[in-house]
DRENPA-3360 file (N, C-alpha, C; in nm, 2 decimals, always signed):
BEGIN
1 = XXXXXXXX = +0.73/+1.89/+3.95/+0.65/+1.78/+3.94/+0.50/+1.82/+3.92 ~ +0.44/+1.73/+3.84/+0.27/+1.78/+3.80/+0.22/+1.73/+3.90 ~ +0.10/+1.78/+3.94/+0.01/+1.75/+4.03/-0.12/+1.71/+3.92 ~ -0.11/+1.55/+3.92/-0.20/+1.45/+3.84/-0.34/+1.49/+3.84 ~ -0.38/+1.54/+3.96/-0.59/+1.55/+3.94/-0.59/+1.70/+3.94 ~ -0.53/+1.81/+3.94/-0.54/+1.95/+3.86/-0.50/+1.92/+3.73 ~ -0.40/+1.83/+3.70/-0.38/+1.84/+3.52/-0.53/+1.76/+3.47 ~ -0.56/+1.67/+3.50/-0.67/+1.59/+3.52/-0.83/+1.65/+3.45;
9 = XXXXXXXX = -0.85/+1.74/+3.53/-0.95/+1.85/+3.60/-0.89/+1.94/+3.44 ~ -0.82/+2.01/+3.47/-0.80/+2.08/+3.36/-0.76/+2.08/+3.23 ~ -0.71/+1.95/+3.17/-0.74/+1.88/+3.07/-0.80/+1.79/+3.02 ~ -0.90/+1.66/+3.02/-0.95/+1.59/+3.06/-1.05/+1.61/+2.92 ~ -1.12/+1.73/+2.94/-1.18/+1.78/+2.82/-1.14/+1.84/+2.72 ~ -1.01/+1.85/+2.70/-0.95/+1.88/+2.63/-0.89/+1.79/+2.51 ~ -0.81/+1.69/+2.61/-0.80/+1.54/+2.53/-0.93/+1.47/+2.45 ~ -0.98/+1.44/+2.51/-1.11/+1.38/+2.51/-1.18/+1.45/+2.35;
17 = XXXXXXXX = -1.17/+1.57/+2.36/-1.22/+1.63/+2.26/-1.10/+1.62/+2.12 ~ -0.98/+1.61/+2.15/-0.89/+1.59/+2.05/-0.87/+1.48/+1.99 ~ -0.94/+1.37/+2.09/-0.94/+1.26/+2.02/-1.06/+1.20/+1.95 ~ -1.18/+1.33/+1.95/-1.35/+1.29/+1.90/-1.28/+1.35/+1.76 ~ -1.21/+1.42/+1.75/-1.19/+1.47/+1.64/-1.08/+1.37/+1.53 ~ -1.01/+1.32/+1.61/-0.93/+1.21/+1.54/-1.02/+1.10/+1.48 ~ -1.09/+1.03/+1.60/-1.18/+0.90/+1.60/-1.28/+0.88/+1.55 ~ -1.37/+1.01/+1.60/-1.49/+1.03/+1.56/-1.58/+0.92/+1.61;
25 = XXXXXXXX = -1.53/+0.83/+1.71/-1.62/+0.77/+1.82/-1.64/+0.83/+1.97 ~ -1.73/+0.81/+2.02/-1.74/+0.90/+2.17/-1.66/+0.78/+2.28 ~ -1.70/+0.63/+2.23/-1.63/+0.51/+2.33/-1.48/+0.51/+2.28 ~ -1.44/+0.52/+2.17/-1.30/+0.49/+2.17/-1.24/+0.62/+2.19 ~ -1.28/+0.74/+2.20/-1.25/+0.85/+2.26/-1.22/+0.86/+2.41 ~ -1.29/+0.78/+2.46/-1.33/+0.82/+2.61/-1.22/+0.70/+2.71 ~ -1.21/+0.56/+2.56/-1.13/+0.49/+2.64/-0.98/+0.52/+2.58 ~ -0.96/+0.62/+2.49/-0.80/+0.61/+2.43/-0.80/+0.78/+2.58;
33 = XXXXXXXX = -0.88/+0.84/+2.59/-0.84/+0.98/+2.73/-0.83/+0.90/+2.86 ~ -0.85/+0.81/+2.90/-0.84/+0.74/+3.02/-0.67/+0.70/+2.98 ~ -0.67/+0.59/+2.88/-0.54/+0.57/+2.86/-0.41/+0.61/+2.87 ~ -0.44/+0.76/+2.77/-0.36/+0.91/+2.78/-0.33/+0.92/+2.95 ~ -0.41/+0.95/+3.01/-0.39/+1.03/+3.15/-0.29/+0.90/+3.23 ~ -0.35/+0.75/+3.22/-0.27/+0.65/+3.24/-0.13/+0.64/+3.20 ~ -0.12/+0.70/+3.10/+0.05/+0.68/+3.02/+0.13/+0.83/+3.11 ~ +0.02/+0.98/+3.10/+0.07/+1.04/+3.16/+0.11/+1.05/+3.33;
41 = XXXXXXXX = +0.06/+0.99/+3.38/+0.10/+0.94/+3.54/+0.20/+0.86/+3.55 ~ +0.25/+0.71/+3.43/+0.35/+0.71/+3.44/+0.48/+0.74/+3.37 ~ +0.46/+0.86/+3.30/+0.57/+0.93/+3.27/+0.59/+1.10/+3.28 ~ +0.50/+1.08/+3.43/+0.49/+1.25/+3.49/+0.67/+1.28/+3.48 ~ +0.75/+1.21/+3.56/+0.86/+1.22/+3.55/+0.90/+1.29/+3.47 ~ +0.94/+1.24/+3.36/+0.99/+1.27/+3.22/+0.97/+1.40/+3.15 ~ +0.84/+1.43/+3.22/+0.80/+1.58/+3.13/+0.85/+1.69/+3.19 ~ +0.96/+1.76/+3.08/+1.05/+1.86/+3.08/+1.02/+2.00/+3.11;
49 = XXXXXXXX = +0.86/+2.00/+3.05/+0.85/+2.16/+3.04/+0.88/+2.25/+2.95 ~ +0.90/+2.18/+2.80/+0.94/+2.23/+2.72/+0.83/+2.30/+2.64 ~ +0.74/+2.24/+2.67/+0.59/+2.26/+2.56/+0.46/+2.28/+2.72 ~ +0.40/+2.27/+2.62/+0.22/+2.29/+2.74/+0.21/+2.15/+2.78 ~ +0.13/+2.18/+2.89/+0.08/+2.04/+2.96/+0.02/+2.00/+2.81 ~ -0.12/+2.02/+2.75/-0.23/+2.03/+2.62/-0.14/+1.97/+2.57 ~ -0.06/+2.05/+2.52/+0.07/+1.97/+2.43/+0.09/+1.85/+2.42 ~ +0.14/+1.80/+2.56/+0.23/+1.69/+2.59/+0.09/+1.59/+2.60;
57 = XXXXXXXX = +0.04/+1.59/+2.62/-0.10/+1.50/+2.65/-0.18/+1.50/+2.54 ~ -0.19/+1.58/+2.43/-0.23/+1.55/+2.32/-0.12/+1.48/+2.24 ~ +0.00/+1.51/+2.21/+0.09/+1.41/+2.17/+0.09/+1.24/+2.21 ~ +0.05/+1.30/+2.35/+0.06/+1.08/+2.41/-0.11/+1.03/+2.37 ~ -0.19/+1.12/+2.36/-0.34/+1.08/+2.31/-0.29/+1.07/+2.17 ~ -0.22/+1.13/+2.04/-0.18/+1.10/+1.91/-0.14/+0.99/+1.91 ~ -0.05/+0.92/+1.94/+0.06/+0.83/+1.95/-0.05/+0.68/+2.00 ~ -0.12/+0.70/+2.13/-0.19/+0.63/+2.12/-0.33/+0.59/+2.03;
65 = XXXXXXXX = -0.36/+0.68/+1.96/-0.50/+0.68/+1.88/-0.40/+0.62/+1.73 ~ -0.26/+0.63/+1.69/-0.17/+0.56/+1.61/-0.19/+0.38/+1.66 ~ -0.17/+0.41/+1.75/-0.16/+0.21/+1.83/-0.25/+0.18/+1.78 ~ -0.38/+0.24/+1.81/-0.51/+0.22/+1.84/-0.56/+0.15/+1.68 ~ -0.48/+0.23/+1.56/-0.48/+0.22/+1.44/-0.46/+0.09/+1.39 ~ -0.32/+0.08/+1.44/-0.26/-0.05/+1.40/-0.27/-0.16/+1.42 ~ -0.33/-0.16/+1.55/-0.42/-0.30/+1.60/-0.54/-0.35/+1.57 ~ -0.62/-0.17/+1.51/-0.77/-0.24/+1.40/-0.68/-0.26/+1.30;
73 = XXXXXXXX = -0.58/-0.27/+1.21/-0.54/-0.32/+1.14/-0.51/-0.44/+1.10 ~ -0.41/-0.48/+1.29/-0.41/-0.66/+1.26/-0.51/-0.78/+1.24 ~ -0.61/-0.67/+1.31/-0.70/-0.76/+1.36/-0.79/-0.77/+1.23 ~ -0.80/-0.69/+1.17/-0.89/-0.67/+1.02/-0.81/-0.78/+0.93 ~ -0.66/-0.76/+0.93/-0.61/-0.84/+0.86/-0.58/-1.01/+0.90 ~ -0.61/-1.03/+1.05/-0.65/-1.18/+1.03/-0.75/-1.22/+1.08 ~ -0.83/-1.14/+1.05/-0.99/-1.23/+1.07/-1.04/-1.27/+0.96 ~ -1.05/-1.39/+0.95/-1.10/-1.48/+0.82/-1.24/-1.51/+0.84;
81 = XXXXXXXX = -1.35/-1.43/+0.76/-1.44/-1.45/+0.78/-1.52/-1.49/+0.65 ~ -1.66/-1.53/+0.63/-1.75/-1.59/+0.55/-1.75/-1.50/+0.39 ~ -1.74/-1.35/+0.47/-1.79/-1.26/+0.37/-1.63/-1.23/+0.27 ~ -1.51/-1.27/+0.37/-1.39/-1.29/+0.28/-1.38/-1.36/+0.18 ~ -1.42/-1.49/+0.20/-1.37/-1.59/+0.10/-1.49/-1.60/+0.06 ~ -1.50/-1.57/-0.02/-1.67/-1.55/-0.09/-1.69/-1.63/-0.22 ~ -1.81/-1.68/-0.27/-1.78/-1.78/-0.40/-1.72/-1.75/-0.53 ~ -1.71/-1.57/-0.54/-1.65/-1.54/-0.64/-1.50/-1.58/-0.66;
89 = XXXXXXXX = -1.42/-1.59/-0.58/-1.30/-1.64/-0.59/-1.25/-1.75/-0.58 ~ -1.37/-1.88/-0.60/-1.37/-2.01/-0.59/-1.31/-2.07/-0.75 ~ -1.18/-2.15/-0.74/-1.14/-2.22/-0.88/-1.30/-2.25/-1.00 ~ -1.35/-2.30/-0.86/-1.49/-2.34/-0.95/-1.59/-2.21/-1.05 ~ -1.60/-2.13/-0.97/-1.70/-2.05/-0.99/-1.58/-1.91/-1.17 ~ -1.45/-1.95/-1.09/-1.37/-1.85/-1.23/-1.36/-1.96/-1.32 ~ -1.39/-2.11/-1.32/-1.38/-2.21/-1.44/-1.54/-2.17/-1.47 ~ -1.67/-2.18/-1.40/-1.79/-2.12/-1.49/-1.77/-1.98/-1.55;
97 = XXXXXXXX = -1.73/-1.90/-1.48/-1.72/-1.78/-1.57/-1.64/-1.75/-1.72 ~ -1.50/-1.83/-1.72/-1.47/-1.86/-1.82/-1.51/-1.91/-1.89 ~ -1.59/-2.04/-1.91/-1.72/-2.12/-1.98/-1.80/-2.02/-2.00 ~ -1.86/-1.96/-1.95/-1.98/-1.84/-2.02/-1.90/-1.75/-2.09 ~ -1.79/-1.68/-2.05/-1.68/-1.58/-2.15/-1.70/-1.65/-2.28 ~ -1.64/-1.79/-2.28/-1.63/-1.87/-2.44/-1.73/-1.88/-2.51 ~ -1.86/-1.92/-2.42/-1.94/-1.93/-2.49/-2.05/-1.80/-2.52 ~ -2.04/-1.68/-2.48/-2.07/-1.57/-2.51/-2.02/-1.52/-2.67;
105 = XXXXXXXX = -1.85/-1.53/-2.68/-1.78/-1.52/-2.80/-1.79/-1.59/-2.91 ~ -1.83/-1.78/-2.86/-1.89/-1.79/-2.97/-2.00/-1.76/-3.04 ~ -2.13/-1.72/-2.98/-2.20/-1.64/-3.01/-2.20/-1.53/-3.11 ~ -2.10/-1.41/-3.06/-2.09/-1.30/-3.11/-2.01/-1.35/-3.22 ~ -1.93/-1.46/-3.24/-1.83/-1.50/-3.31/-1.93/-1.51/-3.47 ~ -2.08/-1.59/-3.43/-2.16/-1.60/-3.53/-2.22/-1.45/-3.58 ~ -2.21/-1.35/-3.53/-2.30/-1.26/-3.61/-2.23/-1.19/-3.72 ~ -2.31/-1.07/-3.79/-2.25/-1.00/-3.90/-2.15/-0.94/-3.87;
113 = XXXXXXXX = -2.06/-0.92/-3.95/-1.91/-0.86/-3.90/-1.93/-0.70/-3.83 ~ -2.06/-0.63/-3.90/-2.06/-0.51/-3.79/-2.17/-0.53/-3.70 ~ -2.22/-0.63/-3.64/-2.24/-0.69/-3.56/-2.20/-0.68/-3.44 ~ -2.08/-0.78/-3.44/-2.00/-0.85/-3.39/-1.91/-0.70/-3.36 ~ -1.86/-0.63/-3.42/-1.75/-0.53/-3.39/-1.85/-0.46/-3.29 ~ -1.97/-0.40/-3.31/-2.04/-0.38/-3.24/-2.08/-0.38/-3.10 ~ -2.09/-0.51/-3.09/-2.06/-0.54/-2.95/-1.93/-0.57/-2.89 ~ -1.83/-0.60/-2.94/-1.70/-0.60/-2.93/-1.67/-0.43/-2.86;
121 = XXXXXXXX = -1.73/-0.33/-2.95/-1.65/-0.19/-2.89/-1.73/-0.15/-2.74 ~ -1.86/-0.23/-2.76/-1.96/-0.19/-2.69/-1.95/-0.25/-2.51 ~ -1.93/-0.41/-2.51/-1.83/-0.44/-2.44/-1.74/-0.42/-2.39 ~ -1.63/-0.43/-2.43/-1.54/-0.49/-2.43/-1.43/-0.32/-2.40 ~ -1.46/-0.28/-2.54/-1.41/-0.11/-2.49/-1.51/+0.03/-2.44 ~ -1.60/-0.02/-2.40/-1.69/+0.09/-2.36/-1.68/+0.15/-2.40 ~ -1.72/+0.16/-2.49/-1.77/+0.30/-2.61/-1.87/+0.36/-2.59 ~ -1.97/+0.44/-2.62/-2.10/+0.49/-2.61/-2.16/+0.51/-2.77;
129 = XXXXXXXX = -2.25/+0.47/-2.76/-2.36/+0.46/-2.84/-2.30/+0.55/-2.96 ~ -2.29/+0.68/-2.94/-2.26/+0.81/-3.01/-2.11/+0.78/-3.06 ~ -1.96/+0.74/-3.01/-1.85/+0.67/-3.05/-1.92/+0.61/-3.13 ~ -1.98/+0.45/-3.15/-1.96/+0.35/-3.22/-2.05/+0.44/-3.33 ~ -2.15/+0.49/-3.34/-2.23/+0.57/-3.45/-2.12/+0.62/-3.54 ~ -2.03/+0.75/-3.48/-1.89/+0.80/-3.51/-1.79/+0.74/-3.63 ~ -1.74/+0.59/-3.52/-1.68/+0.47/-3.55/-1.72/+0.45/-3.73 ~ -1.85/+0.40/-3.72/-1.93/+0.35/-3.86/-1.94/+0.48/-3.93;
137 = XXXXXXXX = -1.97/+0.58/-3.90/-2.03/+0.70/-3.99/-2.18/+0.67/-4.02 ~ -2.24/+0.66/-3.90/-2.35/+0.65/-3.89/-2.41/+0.74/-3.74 ~ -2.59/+0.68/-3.76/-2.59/+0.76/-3.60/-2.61/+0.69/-3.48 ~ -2.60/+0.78/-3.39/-2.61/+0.72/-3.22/-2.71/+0.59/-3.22 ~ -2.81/+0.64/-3.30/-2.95/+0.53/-3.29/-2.91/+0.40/-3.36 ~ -2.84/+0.44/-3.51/-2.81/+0.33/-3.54/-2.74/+0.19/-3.47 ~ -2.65/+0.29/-3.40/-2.59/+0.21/-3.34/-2.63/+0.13/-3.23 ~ -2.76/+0.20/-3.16/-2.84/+0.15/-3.09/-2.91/+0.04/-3.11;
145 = XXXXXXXX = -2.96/+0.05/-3.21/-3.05/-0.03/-3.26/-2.96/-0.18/-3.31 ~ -2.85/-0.15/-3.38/-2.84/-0.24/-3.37/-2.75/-0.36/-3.28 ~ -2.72/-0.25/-3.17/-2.65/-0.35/-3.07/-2.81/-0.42/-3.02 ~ -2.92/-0.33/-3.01/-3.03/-0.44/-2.97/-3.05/-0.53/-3.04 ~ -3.03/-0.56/-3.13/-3.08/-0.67/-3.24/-2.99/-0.77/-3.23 ~ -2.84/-0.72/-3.19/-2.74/-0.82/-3.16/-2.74/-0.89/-3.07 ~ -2.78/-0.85/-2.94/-2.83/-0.86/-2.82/-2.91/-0.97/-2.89 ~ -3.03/-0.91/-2.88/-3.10/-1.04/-2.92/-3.10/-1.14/-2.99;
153 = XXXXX = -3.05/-1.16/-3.10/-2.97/-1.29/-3.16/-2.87/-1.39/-3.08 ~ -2.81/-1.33/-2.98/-2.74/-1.41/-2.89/-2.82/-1.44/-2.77 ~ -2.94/-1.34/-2.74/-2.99/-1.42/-2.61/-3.07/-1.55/-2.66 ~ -3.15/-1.52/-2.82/-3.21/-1.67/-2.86/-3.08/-1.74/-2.90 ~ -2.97/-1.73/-2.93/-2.91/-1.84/-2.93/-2.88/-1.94/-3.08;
% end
C-alpha cells in the first residue's frame, strides 16, 4: 500500500511539471496535479507495481489533461457567441456580395478584350504581373500598366 503524503512530497513536482509541459498554463497545471493526486488516493488500491509511482501518476495526469481537452472542446463548440455568427454569413450580406460580383463583371464585361482577359487572369487566377506579360508576349510592365488603366475604367464606371 502507498503511503499518500511521501508519494505526495515526492512527486508533486514532478506532475505538476509534466503537465506545464502539456498545458503550458501554470493554473490549469496546478488544478489538473491536485486532480491527479485526487484520482490517485482513490485508486491507491489498484496500483500493481508494475511501473514507477512517476509513471503511474503521470499517466492519470495524461488521461486527465485528455478530459481536460475534451470539455474545452464542448464548451467551444456550444457557445454561440456575437463574434460567431458574424454579418458575413448573413443571406443578406452573400445577396449584396453577389450584386457587386455581377456588377463588377459587367464592368469588365465592357472593356477591351485584352483588357478584360487581363483582369480576368489577374483576379480571378492569380497570376503575376510577369505570367500575364508571358501570357501576351509582352512585358511585366505592360501588363501592369495596363491592368491599371483597366482598373480605372471600371472604378469611373
Amino acid at each position: 500500500m502507498l503511503d499518500m503524503d511521501v508519494v505526495y512530497n515526492d512527486y508533486a513536482q514532478t506532475v505538476f511539471k509534466f503537465l506545464m509541459t502539456l498545458c503550458h498554463d501554470e493554473h490549469t497545471a496546478e488544478e489538473l496535479t491536485q486532480e491527479t493526486f485526487y484520482q490517485a488516493v482513490r485508486c491507491a488500491g489498484k496500483f500493481n507495481g508494475t511501473c514507477k509511482v512517476s509513471t503511474w501518476l503521470c499517466q492519470i495526469a495524461k488521461h486527465l489533461w485528455y478530459q481536460e481537452l475534451d470539455k474545452r472542446k464542448r464548451c467551444e463548440a456550444s457557445q454561440l457567441t456575437e463574434s460567431i455568427v458574424s454579418e458575413e454569413g448573413s443571406p443578406e450580406s452573400a445577396a449584396c456580395l453577389r450584386d457587386d460580383k455581377m456588377e463588377l463583371f459587367r464592368k469588365v464585361h465592357v472593356l477591351s478584350e485584352a483588357e478584360k482577359e487581363i483582369v480576368l487572369l489577374r483576379l480571378t487566377g492569380a497570376f503575376s504581373f510577369r505570367e500575364i506579360g508571358d501570357i501576351f508576349e509582352k512585358s511585366e510592365n505592360w501588363a501592369r500598366v495596363t491592368f491599371y488603366r483597366a482598373k480605372q475604367k471600371i472604378t469611373k464606371g
